[in-house]
N, C-alpha and C positions, 0 to 999 in steps of 0.2 A: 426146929429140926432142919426145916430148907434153910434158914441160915448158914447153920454150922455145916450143912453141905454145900453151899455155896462157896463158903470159906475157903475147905478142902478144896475143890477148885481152883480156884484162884493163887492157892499156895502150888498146886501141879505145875499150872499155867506158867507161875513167873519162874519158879524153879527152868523153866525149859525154855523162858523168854516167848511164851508165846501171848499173842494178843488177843483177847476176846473182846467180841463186838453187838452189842444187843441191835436187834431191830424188830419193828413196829408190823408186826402183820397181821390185817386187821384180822377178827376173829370169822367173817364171813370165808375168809379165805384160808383162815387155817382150823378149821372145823375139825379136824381130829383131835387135835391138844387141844382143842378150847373145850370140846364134848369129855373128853378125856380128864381134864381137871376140873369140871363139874360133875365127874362121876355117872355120865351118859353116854349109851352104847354110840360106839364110834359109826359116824353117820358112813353112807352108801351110795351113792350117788351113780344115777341111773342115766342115760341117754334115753330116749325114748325112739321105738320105732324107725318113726317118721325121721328122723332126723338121720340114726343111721344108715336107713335104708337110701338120703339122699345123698349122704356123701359115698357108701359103697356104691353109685352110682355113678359117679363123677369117679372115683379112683381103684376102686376094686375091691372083692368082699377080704378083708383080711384070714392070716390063718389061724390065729392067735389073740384074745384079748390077757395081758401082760399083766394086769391090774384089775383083778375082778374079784369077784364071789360067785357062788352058786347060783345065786339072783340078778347080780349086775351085769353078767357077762351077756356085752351082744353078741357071742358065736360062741359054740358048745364046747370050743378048746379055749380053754382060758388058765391063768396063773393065779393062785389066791395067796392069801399071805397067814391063813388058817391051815395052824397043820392039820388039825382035823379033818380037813378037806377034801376027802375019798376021791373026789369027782375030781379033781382041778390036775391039771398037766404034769407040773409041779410046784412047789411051795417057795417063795421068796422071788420074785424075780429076779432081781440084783443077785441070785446066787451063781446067775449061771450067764456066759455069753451067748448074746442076741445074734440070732441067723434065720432070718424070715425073710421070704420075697415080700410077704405086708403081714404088718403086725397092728393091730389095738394099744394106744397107751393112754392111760384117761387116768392119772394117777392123783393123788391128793397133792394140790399145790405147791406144800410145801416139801415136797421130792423131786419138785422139776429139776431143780441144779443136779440133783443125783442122778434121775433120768440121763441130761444131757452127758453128766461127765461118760455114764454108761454106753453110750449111745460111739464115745468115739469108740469101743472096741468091736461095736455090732458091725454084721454086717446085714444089706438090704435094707429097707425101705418100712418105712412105720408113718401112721397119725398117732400124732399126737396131741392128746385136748389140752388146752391150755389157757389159762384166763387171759384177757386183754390188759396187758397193765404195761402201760408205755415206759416207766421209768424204771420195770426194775433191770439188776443187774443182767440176768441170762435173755432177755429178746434179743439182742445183738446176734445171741448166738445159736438160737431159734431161727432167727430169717437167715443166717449163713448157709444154715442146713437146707432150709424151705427147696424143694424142686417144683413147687405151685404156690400162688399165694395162698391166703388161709380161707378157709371158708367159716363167715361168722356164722355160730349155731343160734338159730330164731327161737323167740316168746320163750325163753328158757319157764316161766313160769307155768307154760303148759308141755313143756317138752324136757325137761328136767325133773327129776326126783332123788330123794332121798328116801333111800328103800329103808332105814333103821326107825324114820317118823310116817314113810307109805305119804308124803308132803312135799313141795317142793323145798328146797333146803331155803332155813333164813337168810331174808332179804338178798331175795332171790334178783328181784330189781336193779341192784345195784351189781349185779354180776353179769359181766361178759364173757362169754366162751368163743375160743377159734378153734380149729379144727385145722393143723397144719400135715403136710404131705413133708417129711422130710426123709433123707438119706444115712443109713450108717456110717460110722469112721468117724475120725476127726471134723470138725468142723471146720472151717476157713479161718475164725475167730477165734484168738482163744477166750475162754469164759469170762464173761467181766468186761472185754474191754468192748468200746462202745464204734458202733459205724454209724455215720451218718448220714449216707444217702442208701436209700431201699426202693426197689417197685414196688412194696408192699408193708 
């Protein structure tokens, strides 16, 4: 059955010239679709405390967490992506343009590039969590944006959780979080392409 929809794909694709491109992202990092096609509730991932309470200290408490749930949200306004969600702001972030003096964006990895494209029409000032991963396409345009460097988030194993296992998420070890200050609009970069000298 995913075959033959693969198929149909591919027939769209070239019908329109257009190019598809698979990549490797390991499954620590793309824990939605991985939880997701083994049929387990889409994990939750938490900040803890400590942790928020030291970067609202260093940059200011936000007004808005962008990317949350009833449970995950560090501040009591927050965006969920459950419509059922009586509580939350409103539903979908990406539905609506960004205009915060500071915003929460802690989103699942693999929406970063969506975030960022989002981000050039916002206006104001967001964190945004972000893993450390030097090679991929969008850091270019993550540090373009940066107005502070990043603040790395510590012992994620005690300071991270996945609120859908109440655990810290698997192989937890192998994962880095920063905690960037960055600015709405356009970036300086456009997406992809690469800079090579940074303060940070």
């Amino acid at each position: 059955m995913m075959l033959r929809d693969v198929e149909r794909l591919f027939k769209v694709t070239q019908g329109y010239d257009i190019v598809v491109k698979a990549h490797f992202i390991p499954s620590v990092c793309n824990s939605v679709v991985d939880n997701l096609s083994r049929q387990k509730a889409p994990p939750d991932w938490h900040v803890l405390p400590k942790i928020t309470q030291m970067i609202f200290q260093r940059w200011g408490v936000p007004e808005i967490d962008l990317f949350a749930t009833s449970n995950s949200a560090v501040i009591p306004s927050y965006v969920s992506h459950d419509s059922t969600d009586r509580s939350a702001v409103f539903i979908n972030a990406f539905s609506r343009v960004w205009k915060y003096n500071l915003a929460w964006i802690f989103p699942p990895p693999a929406l970063i590039p969506q975030v960022l494209q989002h981000l050039n029409l916002a206006e104001g000032t967001f964190i945004v969590i972000a893993p450390r991963w030097e090679k991929v396409f969008w850091r270019p345009d993550i540090k373009s944006r940066a107005v502070s460097p990043p603040i790395t988030l510590p012992d994620l194993a005690h300071n991270l959780v996945d609120l859908s296992t109440g655990n810290p998420p698997e192989k937890v070890q192998m994962l880095h979080l920063e905690a960037w200050k960055v600015r709405g609009g356009r970036g300086r970069l456009p997406l992809g392409i690469q800079k090579t000298n940074s303060c940070f």
